[in-house]
C-alpha positions as CSV (number, residue, x, y, z in Angstrom):
1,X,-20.9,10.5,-28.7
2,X,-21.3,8.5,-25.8
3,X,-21.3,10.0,-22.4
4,X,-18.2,9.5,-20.2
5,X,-18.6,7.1,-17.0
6,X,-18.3,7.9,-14.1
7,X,-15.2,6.4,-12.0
8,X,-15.4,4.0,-9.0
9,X,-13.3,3.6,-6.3
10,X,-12.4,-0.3,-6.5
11,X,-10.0,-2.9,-5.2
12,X,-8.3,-4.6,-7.9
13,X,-9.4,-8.1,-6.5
14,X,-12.8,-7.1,-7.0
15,X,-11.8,-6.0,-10.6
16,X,-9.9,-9.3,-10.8
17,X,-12.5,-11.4,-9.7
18,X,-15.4,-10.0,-11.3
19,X,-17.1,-11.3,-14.2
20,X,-15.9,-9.0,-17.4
21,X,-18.9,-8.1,-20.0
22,X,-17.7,-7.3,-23.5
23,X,-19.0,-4.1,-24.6
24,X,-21.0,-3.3,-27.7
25,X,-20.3,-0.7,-30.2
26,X,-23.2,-0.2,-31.9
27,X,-25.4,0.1,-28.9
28,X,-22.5,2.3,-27.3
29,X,-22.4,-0.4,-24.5
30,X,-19.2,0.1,-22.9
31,X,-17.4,-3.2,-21.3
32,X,-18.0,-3.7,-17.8
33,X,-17.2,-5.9,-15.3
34,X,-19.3,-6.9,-12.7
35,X,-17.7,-7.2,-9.0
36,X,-18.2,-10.2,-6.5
37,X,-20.5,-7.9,-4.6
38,X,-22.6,-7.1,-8.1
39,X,-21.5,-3.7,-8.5
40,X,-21.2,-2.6,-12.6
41,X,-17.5,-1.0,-13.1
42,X,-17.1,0.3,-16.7
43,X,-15.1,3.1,-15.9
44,X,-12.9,2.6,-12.7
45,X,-10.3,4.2,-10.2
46,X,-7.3,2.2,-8.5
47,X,-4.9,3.3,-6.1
48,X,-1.2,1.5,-5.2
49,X,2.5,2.0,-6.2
50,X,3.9,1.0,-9.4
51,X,5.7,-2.0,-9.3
52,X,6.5,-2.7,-12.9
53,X,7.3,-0.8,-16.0
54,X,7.6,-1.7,-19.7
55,X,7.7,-0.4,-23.1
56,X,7.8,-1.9,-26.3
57,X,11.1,-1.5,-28.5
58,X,9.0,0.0,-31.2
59,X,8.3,2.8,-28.7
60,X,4.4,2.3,-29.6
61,X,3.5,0.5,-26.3
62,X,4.0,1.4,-22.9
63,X,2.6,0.1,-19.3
64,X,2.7,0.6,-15.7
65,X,1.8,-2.2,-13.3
66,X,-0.2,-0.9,-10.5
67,X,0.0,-3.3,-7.0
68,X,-2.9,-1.9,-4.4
69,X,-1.9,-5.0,-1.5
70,X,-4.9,-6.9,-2.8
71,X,-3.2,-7.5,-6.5
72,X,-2.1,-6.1,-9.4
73,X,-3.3,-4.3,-12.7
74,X,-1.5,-3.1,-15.8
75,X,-2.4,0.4,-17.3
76,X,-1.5,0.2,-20.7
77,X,-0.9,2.9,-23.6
78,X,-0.4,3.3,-27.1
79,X,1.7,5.6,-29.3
80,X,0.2,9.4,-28.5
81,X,-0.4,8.4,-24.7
82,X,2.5,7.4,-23.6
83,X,3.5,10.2,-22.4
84,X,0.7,9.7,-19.8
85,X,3.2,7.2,-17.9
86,X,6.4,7.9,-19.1
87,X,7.8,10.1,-16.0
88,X,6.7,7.3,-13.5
89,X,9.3,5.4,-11.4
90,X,9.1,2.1,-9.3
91,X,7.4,2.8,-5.6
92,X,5.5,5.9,-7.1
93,X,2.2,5.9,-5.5
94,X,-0.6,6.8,-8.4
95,X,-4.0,7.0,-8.9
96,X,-5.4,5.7,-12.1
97,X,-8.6,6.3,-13.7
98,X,-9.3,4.3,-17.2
99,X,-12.1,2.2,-19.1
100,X,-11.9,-1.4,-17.8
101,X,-10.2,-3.5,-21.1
102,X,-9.5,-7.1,-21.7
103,X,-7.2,-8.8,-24.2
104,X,-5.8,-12.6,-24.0
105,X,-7.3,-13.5,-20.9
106,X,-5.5,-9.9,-19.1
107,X,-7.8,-7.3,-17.4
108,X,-6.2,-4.4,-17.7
109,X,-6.9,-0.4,-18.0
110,X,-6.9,1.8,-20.5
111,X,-6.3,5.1,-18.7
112,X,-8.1,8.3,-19.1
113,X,-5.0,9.8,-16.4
114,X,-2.5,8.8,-14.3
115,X,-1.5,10.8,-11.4
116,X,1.4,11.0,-8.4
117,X,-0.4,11.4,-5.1
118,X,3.0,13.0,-3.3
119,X,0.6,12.4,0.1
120,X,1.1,8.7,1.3
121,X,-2.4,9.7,3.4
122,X,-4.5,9.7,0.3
123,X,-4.4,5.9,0.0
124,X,-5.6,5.7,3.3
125,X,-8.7,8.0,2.2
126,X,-9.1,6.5,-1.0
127,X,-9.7,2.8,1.1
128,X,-12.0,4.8,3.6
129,X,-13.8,6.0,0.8
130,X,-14.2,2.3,-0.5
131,X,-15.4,1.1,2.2
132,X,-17.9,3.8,3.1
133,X,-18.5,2.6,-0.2
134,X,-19.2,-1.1,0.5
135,X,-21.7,-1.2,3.4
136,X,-24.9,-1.1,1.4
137,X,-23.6,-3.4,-1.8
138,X,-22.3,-5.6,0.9
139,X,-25.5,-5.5,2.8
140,X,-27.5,-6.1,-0.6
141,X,-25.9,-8.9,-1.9
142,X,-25.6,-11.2,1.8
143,X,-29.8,-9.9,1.8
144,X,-30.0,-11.4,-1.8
145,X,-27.6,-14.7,-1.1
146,X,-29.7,-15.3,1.9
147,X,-33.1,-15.1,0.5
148,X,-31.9,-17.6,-2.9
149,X,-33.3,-20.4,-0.8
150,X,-36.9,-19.4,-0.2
151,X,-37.6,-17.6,-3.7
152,X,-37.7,-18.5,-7.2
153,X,-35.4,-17.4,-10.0
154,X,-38.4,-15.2,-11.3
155,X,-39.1,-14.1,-8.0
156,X,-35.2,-13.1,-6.4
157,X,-34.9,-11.7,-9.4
158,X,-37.9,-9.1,-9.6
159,X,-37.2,-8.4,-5.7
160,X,-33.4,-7.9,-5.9
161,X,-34.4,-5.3,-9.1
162,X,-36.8,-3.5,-7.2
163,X,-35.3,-2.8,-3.8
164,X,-31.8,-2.6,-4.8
165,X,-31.8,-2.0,-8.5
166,X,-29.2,-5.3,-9.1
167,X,-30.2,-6.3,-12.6
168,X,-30.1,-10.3,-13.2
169,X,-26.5,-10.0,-14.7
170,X,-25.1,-8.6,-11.3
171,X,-28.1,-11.0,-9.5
172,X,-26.2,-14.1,-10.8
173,X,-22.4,-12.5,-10.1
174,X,-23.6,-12.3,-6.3
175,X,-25.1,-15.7,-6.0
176,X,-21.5,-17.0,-7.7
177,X,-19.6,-15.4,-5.8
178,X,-18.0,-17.4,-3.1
179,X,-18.1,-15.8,0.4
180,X,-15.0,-16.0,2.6
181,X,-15.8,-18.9,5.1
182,X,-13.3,-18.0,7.8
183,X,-14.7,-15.1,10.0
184,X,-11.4,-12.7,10.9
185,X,-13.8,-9.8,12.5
186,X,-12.2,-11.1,15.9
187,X,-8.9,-11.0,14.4
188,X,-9.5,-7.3,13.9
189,X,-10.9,-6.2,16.8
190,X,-8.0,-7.8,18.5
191,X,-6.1,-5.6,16.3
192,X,-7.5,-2.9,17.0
193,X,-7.2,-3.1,20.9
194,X,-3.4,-3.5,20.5
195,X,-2.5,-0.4,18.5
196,X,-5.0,1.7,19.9
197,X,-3.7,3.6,22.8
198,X,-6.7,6.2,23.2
199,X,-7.4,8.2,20.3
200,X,-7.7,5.4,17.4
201,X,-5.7,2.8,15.5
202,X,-4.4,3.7,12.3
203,X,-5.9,1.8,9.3
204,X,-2.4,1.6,7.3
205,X,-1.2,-0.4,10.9
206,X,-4.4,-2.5,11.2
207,X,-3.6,-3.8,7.7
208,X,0.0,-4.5,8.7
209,X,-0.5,-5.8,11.7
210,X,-3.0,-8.3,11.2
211,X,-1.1,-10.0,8.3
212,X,-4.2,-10.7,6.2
213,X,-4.4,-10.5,2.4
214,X,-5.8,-6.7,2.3
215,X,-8.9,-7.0,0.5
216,X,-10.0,-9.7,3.2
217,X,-8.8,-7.5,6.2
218,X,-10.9,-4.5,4.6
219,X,-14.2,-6.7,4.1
220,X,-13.8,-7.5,7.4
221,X,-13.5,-4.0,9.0
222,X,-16.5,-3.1,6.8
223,X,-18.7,-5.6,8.1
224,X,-17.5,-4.0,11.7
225,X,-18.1,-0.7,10.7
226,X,-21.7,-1.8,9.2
227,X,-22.5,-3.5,12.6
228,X,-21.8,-0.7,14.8
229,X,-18.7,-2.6,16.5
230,X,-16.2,0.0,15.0
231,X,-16.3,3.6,14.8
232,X,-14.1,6.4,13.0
233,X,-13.2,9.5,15.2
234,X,-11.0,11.1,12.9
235,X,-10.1,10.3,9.4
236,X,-8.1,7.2,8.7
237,X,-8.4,6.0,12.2
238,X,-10.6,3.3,14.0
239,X,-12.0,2.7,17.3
240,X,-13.8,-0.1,19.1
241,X,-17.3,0.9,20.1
Protein backbone atom coordinates (compact mmCIF):
# COMPACT_ATOMS: atom_id res chain seq x y z
CA UNK A 1 0.00 0.00 0.00
CA UNK A 2 1.24 3.21 -0.93
CA UNK A 3 2.15 5.70 1.69
CA UNK A 4 -0.22 8.65 2.25
CA UNK A 5 1.19 12.26 1.04
CA UNK A 6 1.65 14.67 2.91
CA UNK A 7 -0.65 17.91 2.44
CA UNK A 8 0.41 21.39 1.19
CA UNK A 9 -0.79 24.49 1.97
CA UNK A 10 -1.63 26.01 -1.75
CA UNK A 11 -3.42 28.78 -3.50
CA UNK A 12 -5.69 27.41 -5.97
CA UNK A 13 -4.15 29.60 -8.77
CA UNK A 14 -1.03 27.85 -8.31
CA UNK A 15 -3.08 24.54 -8.45
CA UNK A 16 -4.76 26.05 -11.44
CA UNK A 17 -1.97 27.12 -13.25
CA UNK A 18 0.34 24.41 -12.63
CA UNK A 19 1.19 21.76 -15.00
CA UNK A 20 -0.94 18.42 -13.92
CA UNK A 21 1.21 14.93 -14.21
CA UNK A 22 -0.96 11.90 -14.58
CA UNK A 23 -0.09 9.36 -12.14
CA UNK A 24 0.93 5.76 -12.58
CA UNK A 25 -0.61 2.80 -11.00
CA UNK A 26 1.74 0.36 -11.24
CA UNK A 27 4.67 2.27 -10.14
CA UNK A 28 2.29 3.76 -7.29
CA UNK A 29 3.03 7.19 -8.81
CA UNK A 30 0.40 9.37 -7.53
CA UNK A 31 -0.82 12.44 -9.95
CA UNK A 32 0.82 15.55 -9.26
CA UNK A 33 0.83 18.85 -10.33
CA UNK A 34 3.59 20.93 -10.52
CA UNK A 35 3.13 24.80 -9.38
CA UNK A 36 4.35 27.92 -11.31
CA UNK A 37 7.03 28.17 -8.61
CA UNK A 38 8.02 24.23 -9.21
CA UNK A 39 6.70 22.95 -6.22
CA UNK A 40 5.28 19.00 -6.54
CA UNK A 41 1.52 18.96 -5.03
CA UNK A 42 0.07 15.43 -5.02
CA UNK A 43 -1.78 15.64 -2.06
CA UNK A 44 -2.98 19.28 -1.24
CA UNK A 45 -4.82 21.69 1.31
CA UNK A 46 -7.17 24.71 0.21
CA UNK A 47 -8.80 27.13 2.22
CA UNK A 48 -12.09 29.56 1.10
CA UNK A 49 -15.93 29.48 1.49
CA UNK A 50 -18.04 27.41 -0.52
CA UNK A 51 -19.69 29.04 -3.20
CA UNK A 52 -21.41 26.33 -5.04
CA UNK A 53 -23.10 23.04 -4.30
CA UNK A 54 -24.36 20.15 -6.45
CA UNK A 55 -25.50 16.69 -6.41
CA UNK A 56 -26.39 14.41 -8.89
CA UNK A 57 -30.15 13.21 -9.12
CA UNK A 58 -28.94 9.71 -8.85
CA UNK A 59 -27.69 10.69 -5.34
CA UNK A 60 -24.17 9.00 -6.40
CA UNK A 61 -22.40 12.37 -6.96
CA UNK A 62 -21.98 15.23 -4.94
CA UNK A 63 -19.57 18.52 -4.97
CA UNK A 64 -18.65 21.56 -3.24
CA UNK A 65 -17.02 24.43 -4.99
CA UNK A 66 -14.40 25.97 -2.94
CA UNK A 67 -13.45 30.03 -3.88
CA UNK A 68 -10.11 31.04 -1.84
CA UNK A 69 -10.07 34.98 -3.69
CA UNK A 70 -7.47 33.73 -6.12
CA UNK A 71 -10.12 31.11 -7.89
CA UNK A 72 -12.05 28.27 -7.54
CA UNK A 73 -11.85 24.36 -7.09
CA UNK A 74 -14.49 21.72 -6.95
CA UNK A 75 -14.26 18.81 -4.31
CA UNK A 76 -16.00 16.06 -5.59
CA UNK A 77 -17.51 12.77 -4.08
CA UNK A 78 -18.96 9.57 -4.94
CA UNK A 79 -21.65 7.36 -3.38
CA UNK A 80 -20.16 6.30 0.35
CA UNK A 81 -18.54 9.93 0.77
CA UNK A 82 -20.98 12.03 0.36
CA UNK A 83 -21.72 12.40 3.50
CA UNK A 84 -18.29 14.13 3.68
CA UNK A 85 -20.01 17.37 2.18
CA UNK A 86 -23.50 16.93 2.70
CA UNK A 87 -24.01 19.35 5.86
CA UNK A 88 -22.19 22.28 4.14
CA UNK A 89 -23.97 25.52 3.26
CA UNK A 90 -23.15 28.49 0.84
CA UNK A 91 -20.42 31.12 2.74
CA UNK A 92 -19.19 28.14 4.95
CA UNK A 93 -15.61 28.70 5.31
CA UNK A 94 -13.74 24.97 4.98
CA UNK A 95 -10.65 23.54 4.79
CA UNK A 96 -10.11 20.76 2.39
CA UNK A 97 -7.54 18.26 2.13
CA UNK A 98 -7.70 15.64 -1.06
CA UNK A 99 -5.51 13.92 -3.79
CA UNK A 100 -5.19 16.40 -6.68
CA UNK A 101 -7.58 14.68 -9.77
CA UNK A 102 -8.37 15.61 -13.24
CA UNK A 103 -11.10 14.64 -15.61
CA UNK A 104 -12.26 16.53 -19.01
CA UNK A 105 -9.97 19.28 -18.84
CA UNK A 106 -11.27 20.06 -14.73
CA UNK A 107 -8.70 19.99 -11.83
CA UNK A 108 -10.50 19.13 -9.08
CA UNK A 109 -10.02 17.20 -5.51
CA UNK A 110 -10.78 14.27 -4.37
CA UNK A 111 -11.05 14.89 -0.63
CA UNK A 112 -9.52 12.81 2.08
CA UNK A 113 -11.83 15.59 4.63
CA UNK A 114 -13.58 18.50 4.67
CA UNK A 115 -13.86 20.62 7.55
CA UNK A 116 -15.77 24.06 9.00
CA UNK A 117 -13.16 26.37 10.49
CA UNK A 118 -16.01 28.30 12.79
CA UNK A 119 -12.77 30.91 13.32
CA UNK A 120 -12.75 33.45 10.26
CA UNK A 121 -8.89 33.99 11.75
CA UNK A 122 -7.70 30.66 10.51
CA UNK A 123 -7.70 31.74 6.87
CA UNK A 124 -5.68 34.47 7.72
CA UNK A 125 -3.06 31.77 9.35
CA UNK A 126 -3.52 29.35 6.73
CA UNK A 127 -2.24 32.41 4.04
CA UNK A 128 0.65 33.33 6.70
CA UNK A 129 1.54 29.91 6.70
CA UNK A 130 1.69 29.94 2.67
CA UNK A 131 3.63 32.49 2.51
CA UNK A 132 6.18 31.58 5.12
CA UNK A 133 5.91 28.89 2.84
CA UNK A 134 6.89 30.75 -0.44
CA UNK A 135 10.08 32.66 0.36
CA UNK A 136 12.61 29.96 -0.41
CA UNK A 137 10.64 28.24 -3.62
CA UNK A 138 10.21 31.77 -4.73
CA UNK A 139 13.78 32.60 -4.13
CA UNK A 140 14.79 29.25 -5.95
CA UNK A 141 13.00 29.43 -8.94
CA UNK A 142 13.84 33.70 -9.78
CA UNK A 143 17.79 32.07 -8.87
CA UNK A 144 17.03 29.37 -11.51
CA UNK A 145 15.12 31.79 -14.20
CA UNK A 146 17.95 34.15 -13.79
CA UNK A 147 20.77 31.86 -14.33
CA UNK A 148 18.83 30.09 -17.78
CA UNK A 149 20.90 32.59 -19.78
CA UNK A 150 24.47 31.72 -18.82
CA UNK A 151 24.14 27.82 -18.43
CA UNK A 152 23.27 25.00 -20.53
CA UNK A 153 20.18 22.66 -20.35
CA UNK A 154 22.68 19.95 -18.94
CA UNK A 155 24.14 22.26 -16.78
CA UNK A 156 20.83 24.40 -15.08
CA UNK A 157 19.66 21.32 -14.77
CA UNK A 158 22.39 19.40 -12.68
CA UNK A 159 22.79 22.87 -10.51
CA UNK A 160 18.99 23.49 -9.90
CA UNK A 161 19.03 19.42 -8.68
CA UNK A 162 21.72 19.87 -6.51
CA UNK A 163 21.22 23.12 -4.57
CA UNK A 164 17.64 23.08 -4.49
CA UNK A 165 16.59 19.51 -5.21
CA UNK A 166 13.98 20.86 -8.39
CA UNK A 167 14.06 17.85 -10.57
CA UNK A 168 13.98 18.74 -14.57
CA UNK A 169 10.05 18.26 -14.56
CA UNK A 170 9.61 21.19 -11.95
CA UNK A 171 13.05 22.85 -13.76
CA UNK A 172 11.00 23.33 -17.04
CA UNK A 173 7.49 24.44 -15.01
CA UNK A 174 9.73 27.40 -13.57
CA UNK A 175 11.37 28.49 -16.76
CA UNK A 176 7.53 28.42 -18.25
CA UNK A 177 6.11 30.03 -15.99
CA UNK A 178 5.42 33.63 -16.83
CA UNK A 179 6.42 36.20 -14.13
CA UNK A 180 4.09 39.01 -13.37
CA UNK A 181 5.59 42.05 -15.16
CA UNK A 182 3.98 44.81 -13.25
CA UNK A 183 5.73 45.38 -9.82
CA UNK A 184 2.77 46.23 -7.10
CA UNK A 185 5.43 45.95 -4.00
CA UNK A 186 4.82 49.93 -3.88
CA UNK A 187 1.24 49.43 -4.07
CA UNK A 188 1.53 47.48 -0.84
CA UNK A 189 3.66 49.38 1.11
CA UNK A 190 1.45 52.26 0.40
CA UNK A 191 -1.11 49.94 1.77
CA UNK A 192 0.32 49.29 4.55
CA UNK A 193 1.14 52.89 5.67
CA UNK A 194 -2.57 53.76 5.39
CA UNK A 195 -4.18 51.06 7.70
CA UNK A 196 -1.49 50.87 9.93
CA UNK A 197 -1.97 53.12 12.84
CA UNK A 198 0.92 51.76 15.24
CA UNK A 199 0.73 48.27 16.05
CA UNK A 200 0.26 46.64 12.35
CA UNK A 201 -2.07 46.39 9.35
CA UNK A 202 -4.19 43.55 9.17
CA UNK A 203 -3.49 41.12 6.22
CA UNK A 204 -7.45 40.33 5.54
CA UNK A 205 -7.48 44.60 5.01
CA UNK A 206 -4.29 44.83 2.99
CA UNK A 207 -5.95 42.34 0.55
CA UNK A 208 -9.09 44.46 0.48
CA UNK A 209 -7.76 47.48 0.39
CA UNK A 210 -5.37 47.28 -2.36
CA UNK A 211 -7.95 45.80 -4.82
CA UNK A 212 -5.50 43.27 -6.38
CA UNK A 213 -6.43 39.76 -7.63
CA UNK A 214 -5.26 38.01 -4.19
CA UNK A 215 -2.74 35.57 -5.31
CA UNK A 216 -0.77 38.71 -6.92
CA UNK A 217 -1.21 40.92 -3.69
CA UNK A 218 0.18 37.79 -1.62
CA UNK A 219 3.38 37.24 -4.01
CA UNK A 220 3.89 40.57 -3.62
CA UNK A 221 3.94 40.83 0.29
CA UNK A 222 6.16 37.78 0.12
CA UNK A 223 8.77 39.23 -1.90
CA UNK A 224 8.45 42.18 0.90
CA UNK A 225 8.62 39.97 3.66
CA UNK A 226 11.79 38.03 1.88
CA UNK A 227 13.55 41.42 1.43
CA UNK A 228 13.40 42.61 4.81
CA UNK A 229 10.87 45.63 3.84
CA UNK A 230 8.03 44.10 5.93
CA UNK A 231 7.87 42.57 9.24
CA UNK A 232 5.16 40.62 11.31
CA UNK A 233 4.74 41.64 15.06
CA UNK A 234 1.98 39.62 15.88
CA UNK A 235 0.17 37.11 13.92
CA UNK A 236 -1.84 38.07 10.98
CA UNK A 237 -0.50 41.49 11.04
CA UNK A 238 2.22 43.47 8.99
CA UNK A 239 4.49 46.29 9.57
CA UNK A 240 6.90 48.44 7.48
CA UNK A 241 10.41 47.96 8.53
Amino acid sequence: MAERQNSKNVRISDLLSGVFLQGDRETMRPNTIVTPLGEQVGRARIVGAVVEKFQSDDGRFASVTVDDGTGAMRARVFESDLKMISGFELGDLVSVVGKVKSFRDETYLAPDFVRRLEDPNSETLFRLEMLRDMYDRKKAADEVRSMHDQMSEEELTEYAMQKYGIDAQSLNVILQAKSDRVDYRPLILDVISGLDKGEGAEIAKILEAAKLDESVAESAISELLESGDLYEPVVGKLRRV
